[in-house]
Residue frames as a rotation matrix with the C-alpha (Angstrom) as fourth column:
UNK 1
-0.510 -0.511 -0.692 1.13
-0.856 0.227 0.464 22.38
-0.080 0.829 -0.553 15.20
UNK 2
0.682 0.716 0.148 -1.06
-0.729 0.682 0.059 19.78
-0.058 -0.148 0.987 13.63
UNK 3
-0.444 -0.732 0.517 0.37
-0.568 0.676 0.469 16.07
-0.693 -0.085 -0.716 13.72
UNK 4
0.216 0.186 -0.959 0.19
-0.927 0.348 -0.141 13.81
0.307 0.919 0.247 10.76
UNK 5
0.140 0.109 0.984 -0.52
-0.662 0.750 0.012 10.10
-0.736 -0.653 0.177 11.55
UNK 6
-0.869 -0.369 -0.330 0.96
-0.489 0.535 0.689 7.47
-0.078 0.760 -0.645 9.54
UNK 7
-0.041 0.812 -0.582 -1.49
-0.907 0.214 0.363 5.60
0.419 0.543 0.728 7.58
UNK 8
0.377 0.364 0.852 -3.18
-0.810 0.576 0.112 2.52
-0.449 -0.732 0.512 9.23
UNK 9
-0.937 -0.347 0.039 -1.61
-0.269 0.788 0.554 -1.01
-0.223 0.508 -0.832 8.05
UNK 10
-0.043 0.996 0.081 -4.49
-0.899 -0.003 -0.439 -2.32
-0.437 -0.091 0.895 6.57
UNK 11
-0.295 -0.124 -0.947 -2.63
-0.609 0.788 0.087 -5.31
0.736 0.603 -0.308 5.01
UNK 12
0.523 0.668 0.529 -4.53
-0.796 0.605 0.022 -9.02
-0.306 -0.432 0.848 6.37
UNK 13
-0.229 -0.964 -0.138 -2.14
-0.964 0.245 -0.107 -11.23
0.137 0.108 -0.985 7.71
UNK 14
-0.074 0.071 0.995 -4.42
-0.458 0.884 -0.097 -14.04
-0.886 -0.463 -0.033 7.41
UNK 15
0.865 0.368 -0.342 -4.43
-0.401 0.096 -0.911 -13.70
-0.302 0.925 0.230 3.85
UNK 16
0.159 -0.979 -0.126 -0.87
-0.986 -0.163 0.020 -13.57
-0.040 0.121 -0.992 3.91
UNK 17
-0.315 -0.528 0.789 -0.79
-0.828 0.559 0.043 -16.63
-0.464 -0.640 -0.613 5.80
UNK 18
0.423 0.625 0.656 -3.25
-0.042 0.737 -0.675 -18.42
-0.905 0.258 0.338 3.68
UNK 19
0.801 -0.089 -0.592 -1.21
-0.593 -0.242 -0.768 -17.28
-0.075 0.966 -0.247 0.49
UNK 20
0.304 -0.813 0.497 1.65
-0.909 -0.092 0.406 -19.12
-0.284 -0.575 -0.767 2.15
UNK 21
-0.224 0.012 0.975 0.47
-0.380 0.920 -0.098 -22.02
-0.898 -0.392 -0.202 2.98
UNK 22
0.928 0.361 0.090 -1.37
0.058 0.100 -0.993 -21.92
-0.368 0.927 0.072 -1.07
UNK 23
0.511 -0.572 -0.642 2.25
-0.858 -0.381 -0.344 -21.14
-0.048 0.727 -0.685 -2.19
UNK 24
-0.611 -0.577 0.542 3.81
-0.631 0.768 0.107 -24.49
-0.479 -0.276 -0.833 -0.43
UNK 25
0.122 0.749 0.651 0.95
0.170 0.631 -0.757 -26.53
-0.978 0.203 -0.050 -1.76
UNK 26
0.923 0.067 -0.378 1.10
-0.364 -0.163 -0.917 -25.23
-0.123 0.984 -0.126 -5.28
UNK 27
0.128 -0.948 -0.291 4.94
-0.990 -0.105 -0.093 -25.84
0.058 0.300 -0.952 -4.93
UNK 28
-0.565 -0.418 0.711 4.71
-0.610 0.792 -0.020 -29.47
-0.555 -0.445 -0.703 -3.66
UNK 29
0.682 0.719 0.137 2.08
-0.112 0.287 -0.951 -29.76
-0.723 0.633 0.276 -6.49
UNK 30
0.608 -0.601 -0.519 4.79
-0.768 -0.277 -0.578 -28.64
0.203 0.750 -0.630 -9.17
UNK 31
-0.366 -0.916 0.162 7.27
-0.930 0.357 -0.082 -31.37
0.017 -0.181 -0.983 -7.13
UNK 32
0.442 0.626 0.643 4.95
-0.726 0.671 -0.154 -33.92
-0.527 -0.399 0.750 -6.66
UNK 33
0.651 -0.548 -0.525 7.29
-0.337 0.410 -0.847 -35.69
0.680 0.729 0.082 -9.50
UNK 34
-0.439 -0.896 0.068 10.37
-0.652 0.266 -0.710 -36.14
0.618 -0.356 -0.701 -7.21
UNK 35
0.220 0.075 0.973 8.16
-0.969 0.132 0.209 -37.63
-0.112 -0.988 0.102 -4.29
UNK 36
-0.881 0.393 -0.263 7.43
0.329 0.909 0.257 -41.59
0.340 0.140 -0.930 -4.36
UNK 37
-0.494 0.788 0.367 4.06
-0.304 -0.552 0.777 -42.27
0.815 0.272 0.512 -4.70
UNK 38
-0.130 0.024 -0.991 4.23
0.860 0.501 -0.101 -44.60
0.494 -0.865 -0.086 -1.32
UNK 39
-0.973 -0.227 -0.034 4.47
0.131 -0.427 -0.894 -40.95
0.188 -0.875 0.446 0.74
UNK 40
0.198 0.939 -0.279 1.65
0.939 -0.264 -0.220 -39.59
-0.281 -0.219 -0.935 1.99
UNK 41
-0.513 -0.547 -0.661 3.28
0.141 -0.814 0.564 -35.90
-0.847 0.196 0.495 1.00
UNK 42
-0.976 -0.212 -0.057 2.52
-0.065 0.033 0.997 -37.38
-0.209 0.977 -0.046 -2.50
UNK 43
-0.413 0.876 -0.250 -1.63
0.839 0.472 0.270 -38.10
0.355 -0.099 -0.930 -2.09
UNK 44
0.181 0.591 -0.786 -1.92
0.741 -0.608 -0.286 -34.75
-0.647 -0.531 -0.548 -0.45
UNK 45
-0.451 -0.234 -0.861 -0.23
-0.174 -0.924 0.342 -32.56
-0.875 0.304 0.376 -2.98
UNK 46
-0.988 -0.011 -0.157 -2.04
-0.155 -0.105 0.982 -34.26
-0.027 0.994 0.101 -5.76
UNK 47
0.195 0.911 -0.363 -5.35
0.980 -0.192 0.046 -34.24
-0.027 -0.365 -0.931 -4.07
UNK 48
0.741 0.203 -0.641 -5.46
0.332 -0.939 0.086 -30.43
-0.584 -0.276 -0.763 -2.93
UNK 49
-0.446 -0.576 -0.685 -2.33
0.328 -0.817 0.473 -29.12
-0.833 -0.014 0.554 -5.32
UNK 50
-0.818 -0.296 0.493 -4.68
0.573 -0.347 0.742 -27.81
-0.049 0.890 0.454 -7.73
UNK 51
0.584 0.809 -0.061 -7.02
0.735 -0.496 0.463 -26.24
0.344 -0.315 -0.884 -5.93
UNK 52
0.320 -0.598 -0.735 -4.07
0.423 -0.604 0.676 -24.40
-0.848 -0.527 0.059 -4.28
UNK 53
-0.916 -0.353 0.188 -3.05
0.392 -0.693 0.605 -23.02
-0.083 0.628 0.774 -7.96
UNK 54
-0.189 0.823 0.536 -6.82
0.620 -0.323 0.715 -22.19
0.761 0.467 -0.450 -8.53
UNK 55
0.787 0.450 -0.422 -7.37
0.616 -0.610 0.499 -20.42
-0.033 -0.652 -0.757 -5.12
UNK 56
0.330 -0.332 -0.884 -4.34
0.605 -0.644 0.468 -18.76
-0.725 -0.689 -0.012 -5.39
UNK 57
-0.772 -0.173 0.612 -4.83
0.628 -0.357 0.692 -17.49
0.099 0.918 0.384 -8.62
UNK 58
0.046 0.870 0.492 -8.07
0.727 -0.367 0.581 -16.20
0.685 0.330 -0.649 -7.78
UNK 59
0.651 -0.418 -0.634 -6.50
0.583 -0.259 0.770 -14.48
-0.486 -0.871 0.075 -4.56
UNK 60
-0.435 -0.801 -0.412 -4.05
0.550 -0.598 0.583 -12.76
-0.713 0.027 0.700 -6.34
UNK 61
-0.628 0.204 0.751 -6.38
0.658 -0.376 0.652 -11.61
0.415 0.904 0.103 -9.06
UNK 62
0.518 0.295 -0.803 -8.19
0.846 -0.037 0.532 -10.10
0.127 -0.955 -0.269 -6.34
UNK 63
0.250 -0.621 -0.743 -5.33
0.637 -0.472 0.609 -8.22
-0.729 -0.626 0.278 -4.85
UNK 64
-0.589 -0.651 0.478 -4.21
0.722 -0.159 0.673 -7.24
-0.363 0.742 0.564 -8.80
UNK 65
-0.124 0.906 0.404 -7.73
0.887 -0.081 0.455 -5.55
0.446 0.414 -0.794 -9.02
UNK 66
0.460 0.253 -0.851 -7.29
0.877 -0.277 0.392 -3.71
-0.136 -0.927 -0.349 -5.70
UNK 67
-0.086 -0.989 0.116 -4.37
0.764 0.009 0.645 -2.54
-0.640 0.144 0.755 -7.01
UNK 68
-0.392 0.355 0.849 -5.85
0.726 -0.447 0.522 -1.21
0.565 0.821 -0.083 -10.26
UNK 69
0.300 0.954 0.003 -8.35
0.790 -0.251 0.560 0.41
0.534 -0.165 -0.829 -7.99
UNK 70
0.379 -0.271 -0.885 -5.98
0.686 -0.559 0.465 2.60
-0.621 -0.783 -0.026 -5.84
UNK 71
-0.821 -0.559 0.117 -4.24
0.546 -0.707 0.449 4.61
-0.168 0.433 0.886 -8.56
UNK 72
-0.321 0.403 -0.857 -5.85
-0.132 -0.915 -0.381 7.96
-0.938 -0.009 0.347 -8.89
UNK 73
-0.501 0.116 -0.858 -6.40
-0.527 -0.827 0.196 7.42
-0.687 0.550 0.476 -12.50
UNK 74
-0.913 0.352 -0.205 -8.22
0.314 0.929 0.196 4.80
0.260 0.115 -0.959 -12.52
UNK 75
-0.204 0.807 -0.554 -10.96
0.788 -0.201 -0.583 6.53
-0.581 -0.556 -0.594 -10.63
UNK 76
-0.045 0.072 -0.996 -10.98
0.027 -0.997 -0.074 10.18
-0.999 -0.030 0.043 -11.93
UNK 77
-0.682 -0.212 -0.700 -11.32
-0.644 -0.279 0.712 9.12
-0.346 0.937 0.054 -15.35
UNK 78
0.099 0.986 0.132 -14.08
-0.648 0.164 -0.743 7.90
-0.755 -0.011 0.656 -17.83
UNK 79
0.648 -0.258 -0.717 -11.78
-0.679 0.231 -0.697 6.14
0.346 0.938 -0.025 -19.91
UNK 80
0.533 0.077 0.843 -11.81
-0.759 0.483 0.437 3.04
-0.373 -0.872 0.315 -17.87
UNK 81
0.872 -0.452 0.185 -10.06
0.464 0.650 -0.601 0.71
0.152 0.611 0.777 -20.94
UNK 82
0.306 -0.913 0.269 -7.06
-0.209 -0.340 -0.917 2.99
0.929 0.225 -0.295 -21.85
UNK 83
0.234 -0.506 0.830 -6.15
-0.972 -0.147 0.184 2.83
0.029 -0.850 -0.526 -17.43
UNK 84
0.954 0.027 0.299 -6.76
-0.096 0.971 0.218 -0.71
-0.284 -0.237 0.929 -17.75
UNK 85
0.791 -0.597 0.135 -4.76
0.341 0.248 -0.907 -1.33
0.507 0.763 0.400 -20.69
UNK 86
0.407 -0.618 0.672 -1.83
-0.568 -0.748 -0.344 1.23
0.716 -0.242 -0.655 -18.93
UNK 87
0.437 -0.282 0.854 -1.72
-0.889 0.009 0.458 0.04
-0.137 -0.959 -0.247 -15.61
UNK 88
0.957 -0.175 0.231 -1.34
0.245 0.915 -0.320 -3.95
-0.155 0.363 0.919 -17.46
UNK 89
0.625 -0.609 0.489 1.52
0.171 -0.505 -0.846 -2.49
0.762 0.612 -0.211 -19.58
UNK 90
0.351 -0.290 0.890 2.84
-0.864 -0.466 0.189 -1.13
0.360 -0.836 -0.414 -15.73
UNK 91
0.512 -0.131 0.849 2.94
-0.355 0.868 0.347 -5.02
-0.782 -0.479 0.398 -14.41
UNK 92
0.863 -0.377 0.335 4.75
0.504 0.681 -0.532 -6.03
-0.028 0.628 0.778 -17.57
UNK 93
0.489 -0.840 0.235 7.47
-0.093 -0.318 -0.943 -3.91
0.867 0.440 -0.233 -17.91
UNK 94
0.399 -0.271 0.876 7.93
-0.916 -0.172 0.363 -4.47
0.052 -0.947 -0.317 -14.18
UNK 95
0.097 -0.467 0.879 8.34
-0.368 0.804 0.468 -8.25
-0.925 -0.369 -0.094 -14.60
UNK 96
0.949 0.158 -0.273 9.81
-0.296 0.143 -0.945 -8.38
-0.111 0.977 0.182 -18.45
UNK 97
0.138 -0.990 0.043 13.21
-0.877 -0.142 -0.459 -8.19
0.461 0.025 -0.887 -17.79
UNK 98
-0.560 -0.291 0.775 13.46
-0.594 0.794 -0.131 -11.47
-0.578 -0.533 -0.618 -15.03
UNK 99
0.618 0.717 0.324 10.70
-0.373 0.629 -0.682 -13.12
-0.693 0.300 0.656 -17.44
UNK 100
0.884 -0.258 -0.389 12.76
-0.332 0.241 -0.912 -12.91
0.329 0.936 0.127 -20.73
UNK 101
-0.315 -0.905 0.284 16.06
-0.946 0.275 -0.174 -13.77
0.080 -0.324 -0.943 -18.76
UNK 102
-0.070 0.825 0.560 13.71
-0.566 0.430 -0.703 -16.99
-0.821 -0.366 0.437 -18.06
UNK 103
0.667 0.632 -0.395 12.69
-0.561 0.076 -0.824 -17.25
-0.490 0.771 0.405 -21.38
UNK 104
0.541 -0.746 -0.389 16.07
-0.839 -0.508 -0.193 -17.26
-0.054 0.431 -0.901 -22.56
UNK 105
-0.698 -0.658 0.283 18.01
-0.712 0.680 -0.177 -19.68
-0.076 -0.325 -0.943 -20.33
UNK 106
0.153 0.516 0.843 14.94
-0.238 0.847 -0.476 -22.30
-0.959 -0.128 0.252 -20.58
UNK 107
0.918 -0.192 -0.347 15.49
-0.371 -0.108 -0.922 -21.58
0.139 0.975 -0.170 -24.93
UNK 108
-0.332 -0.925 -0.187 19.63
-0.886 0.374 -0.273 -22.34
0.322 0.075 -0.944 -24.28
UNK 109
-0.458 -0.076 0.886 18.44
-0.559 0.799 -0.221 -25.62
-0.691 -0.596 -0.409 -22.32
UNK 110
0.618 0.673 0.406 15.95
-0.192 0.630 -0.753 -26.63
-0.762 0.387 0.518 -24.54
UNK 111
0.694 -0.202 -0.691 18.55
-0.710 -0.032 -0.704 -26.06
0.120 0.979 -0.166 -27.67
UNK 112
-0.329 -0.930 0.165 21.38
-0.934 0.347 0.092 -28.09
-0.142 -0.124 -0.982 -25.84
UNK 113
-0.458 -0.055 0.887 19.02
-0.379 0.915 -0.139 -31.07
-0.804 -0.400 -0.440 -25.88
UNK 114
0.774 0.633 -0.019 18.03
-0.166 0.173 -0.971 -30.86
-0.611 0.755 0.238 -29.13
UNK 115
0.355 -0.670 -0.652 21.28
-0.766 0.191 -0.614 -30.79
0.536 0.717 -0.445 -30.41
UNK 116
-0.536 -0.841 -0.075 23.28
-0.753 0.516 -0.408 -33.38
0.382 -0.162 -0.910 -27.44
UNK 117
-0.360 0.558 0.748 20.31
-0.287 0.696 -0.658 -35.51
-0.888 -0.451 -0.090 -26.55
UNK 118
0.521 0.849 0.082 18.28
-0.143 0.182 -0.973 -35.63
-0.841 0.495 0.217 -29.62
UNK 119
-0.621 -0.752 0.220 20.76
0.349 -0.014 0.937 -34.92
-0.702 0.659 0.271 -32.27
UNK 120
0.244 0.693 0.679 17.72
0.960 -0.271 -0.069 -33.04
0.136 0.668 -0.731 -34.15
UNK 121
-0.778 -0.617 -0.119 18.76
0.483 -0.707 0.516 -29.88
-0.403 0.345 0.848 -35.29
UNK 122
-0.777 0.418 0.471 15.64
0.204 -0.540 0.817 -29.10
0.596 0.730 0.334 -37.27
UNK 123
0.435 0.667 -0.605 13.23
0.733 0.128 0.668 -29.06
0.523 -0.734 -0.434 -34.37
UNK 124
-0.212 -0.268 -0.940 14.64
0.918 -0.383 -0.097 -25.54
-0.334 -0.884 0.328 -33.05
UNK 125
-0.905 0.360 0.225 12.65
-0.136 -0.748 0.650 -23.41
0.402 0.558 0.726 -35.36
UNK 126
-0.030 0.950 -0.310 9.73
0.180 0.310 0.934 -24.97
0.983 -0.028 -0.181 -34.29
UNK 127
-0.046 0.025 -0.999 10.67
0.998 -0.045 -0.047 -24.02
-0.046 -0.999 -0.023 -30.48
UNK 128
-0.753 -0.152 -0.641 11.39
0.265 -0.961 -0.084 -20.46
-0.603 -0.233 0.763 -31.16
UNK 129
-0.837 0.537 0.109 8.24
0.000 -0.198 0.980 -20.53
0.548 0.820 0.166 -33.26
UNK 130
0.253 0.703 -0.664 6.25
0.551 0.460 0.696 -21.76
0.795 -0.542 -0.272 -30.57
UNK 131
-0.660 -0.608 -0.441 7.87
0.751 -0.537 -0.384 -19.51
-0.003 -0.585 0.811 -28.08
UNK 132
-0.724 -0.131 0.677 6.17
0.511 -0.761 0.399 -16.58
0.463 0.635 0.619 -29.47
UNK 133
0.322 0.913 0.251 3.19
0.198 -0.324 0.925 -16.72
0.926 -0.248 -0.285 -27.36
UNK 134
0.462 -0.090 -0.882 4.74
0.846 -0.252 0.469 -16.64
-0.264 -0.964 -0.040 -24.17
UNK 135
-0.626 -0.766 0.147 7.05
0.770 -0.637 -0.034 -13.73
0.119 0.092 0.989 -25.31
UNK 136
-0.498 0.595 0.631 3.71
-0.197 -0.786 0.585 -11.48
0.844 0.167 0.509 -25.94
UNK 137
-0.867 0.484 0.116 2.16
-0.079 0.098 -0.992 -13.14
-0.492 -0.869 -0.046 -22.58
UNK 138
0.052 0.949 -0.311 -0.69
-0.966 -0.032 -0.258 -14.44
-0.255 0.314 0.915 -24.77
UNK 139
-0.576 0.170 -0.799 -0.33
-0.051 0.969 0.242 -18.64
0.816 0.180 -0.550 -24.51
UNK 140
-0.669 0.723 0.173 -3.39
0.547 0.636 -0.545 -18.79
-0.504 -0.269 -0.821 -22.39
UNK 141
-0.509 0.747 -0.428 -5.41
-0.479 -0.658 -0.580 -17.18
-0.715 -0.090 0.693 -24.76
UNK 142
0.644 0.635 0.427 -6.38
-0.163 0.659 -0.734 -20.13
-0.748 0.403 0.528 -26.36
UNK 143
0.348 -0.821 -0.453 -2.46
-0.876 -0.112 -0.470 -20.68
0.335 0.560 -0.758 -27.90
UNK 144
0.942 -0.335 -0.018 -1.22
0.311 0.852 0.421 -24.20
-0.126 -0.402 0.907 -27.48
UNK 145
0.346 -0.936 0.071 2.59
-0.887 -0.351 -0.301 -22.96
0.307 0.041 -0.951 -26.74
UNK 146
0.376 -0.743 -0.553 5.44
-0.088 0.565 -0.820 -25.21
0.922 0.358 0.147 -26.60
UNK 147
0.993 0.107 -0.046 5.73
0.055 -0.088 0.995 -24.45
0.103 -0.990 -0.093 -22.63
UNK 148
0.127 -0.984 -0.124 9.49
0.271 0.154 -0.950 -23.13
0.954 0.087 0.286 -22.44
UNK 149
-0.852 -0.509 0.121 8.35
0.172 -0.491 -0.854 -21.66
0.494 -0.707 0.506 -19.37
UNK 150
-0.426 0.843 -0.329 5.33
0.758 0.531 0.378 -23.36
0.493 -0.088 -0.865 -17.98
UNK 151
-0.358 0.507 -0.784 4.77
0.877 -0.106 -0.469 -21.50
-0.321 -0.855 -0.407 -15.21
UNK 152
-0.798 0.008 -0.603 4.28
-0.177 -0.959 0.222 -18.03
-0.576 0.284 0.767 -17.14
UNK 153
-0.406 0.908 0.107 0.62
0.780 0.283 0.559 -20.02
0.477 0.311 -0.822 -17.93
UNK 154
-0.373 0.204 -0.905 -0.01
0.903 -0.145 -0.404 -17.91
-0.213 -0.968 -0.130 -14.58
UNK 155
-0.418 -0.227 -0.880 1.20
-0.039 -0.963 0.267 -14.44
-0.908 0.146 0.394 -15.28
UNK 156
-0.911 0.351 0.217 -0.44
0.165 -0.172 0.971 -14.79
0.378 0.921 0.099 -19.50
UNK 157
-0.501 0.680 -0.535 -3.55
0.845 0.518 -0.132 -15.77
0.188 -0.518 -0.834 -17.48
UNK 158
0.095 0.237 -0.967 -3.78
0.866 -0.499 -0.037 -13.13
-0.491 -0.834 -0.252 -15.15
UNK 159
-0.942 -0.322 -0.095 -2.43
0.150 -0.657 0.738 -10.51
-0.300 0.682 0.668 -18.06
UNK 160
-0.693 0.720 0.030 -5.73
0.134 0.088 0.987 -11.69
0.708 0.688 -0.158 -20.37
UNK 161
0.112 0.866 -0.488 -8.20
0.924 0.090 0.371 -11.66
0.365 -0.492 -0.790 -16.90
UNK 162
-0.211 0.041 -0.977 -7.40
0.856 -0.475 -0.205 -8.40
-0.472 -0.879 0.065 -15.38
UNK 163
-0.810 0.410 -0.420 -8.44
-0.351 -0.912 -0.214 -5.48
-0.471 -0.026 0.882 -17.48
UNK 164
-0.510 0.755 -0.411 -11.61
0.305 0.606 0.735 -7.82
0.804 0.249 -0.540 -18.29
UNK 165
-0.103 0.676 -0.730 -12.43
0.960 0.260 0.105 -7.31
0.260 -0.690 -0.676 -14.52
């Protein structure tokens, strides 16, 4: 009887480790607001946190490529757009549902302070107008969006670079 050997890990746990350490660094970049600028916390995350969003953007685009590259039908086919275009379509519908929940509750926040902070009322067409690009994942394509949900600069980003590569 023949035996069947589980596939080798091939995952690289210094990437891992380097994605880590790029995730704390982007994050203490994003906080770098709360610090005082007296720490020293505060000089390092605004020295090196944006290289840490730029390497670890390029690090996951990478990995998002690899990805593409392993599904059978990607390879076995000559119709190298339509898989793109598919597999994209595959990463969105995976993270649509926790995005627009996102979308949402940053839209209720933004409306409460337009109506109990601001007392402007007419300025919430113009958010859900501006919205629109993040909703399609297309405010980094040269959309100036209203940022209800900065970070999802990332994920539009990566959307608009990956069946390019």
């Amino acid at each position: 009887m023949e035996q069947t050997l589980a596939p080798k890990n091939t995952r690289n746990y210094e990437i891992d480790f380097m994605k880590l350490i790029l995730a704390v660094s982007v994050l203490g970049n994003h906080m770098r607001s709360l610090i005082s600028t007296d720490n020293p916390w505060y000089s390092i995350t605004n020295k090196w946190g944006w290289i840490s969003v730029h390497l670890f953007f390029a690090i996951s685009g990478y990995f998002m490529v690899c990805s593409y590259m392993k599904r059978k039908e990607s390879l076995q086919s000559d119709n190298y757009g339509k898989n793109a275009f598919m597999y994209l379509m595959d990463k969105i519908k995976s993270l649509a549902f926790p995005i627009y929940i996102s979308l949402a509750a940053n839209y209720v926040w933004y409306i409460l302070r337009c109506i109990i902070v601001y007392k402007k009322f007419n300025i919430l067409l113009t958010y859900f107008i501006e919205a629109i690009p993040e909703i399609l994942f297309v405010n980094m394509a040269g959309i100036d969006p209203h940022d209800l949900n900065p970070p999802l600069w990332y994920l539009s980003a990566m959307f608009i670079c990956t069946p390019v590569l």
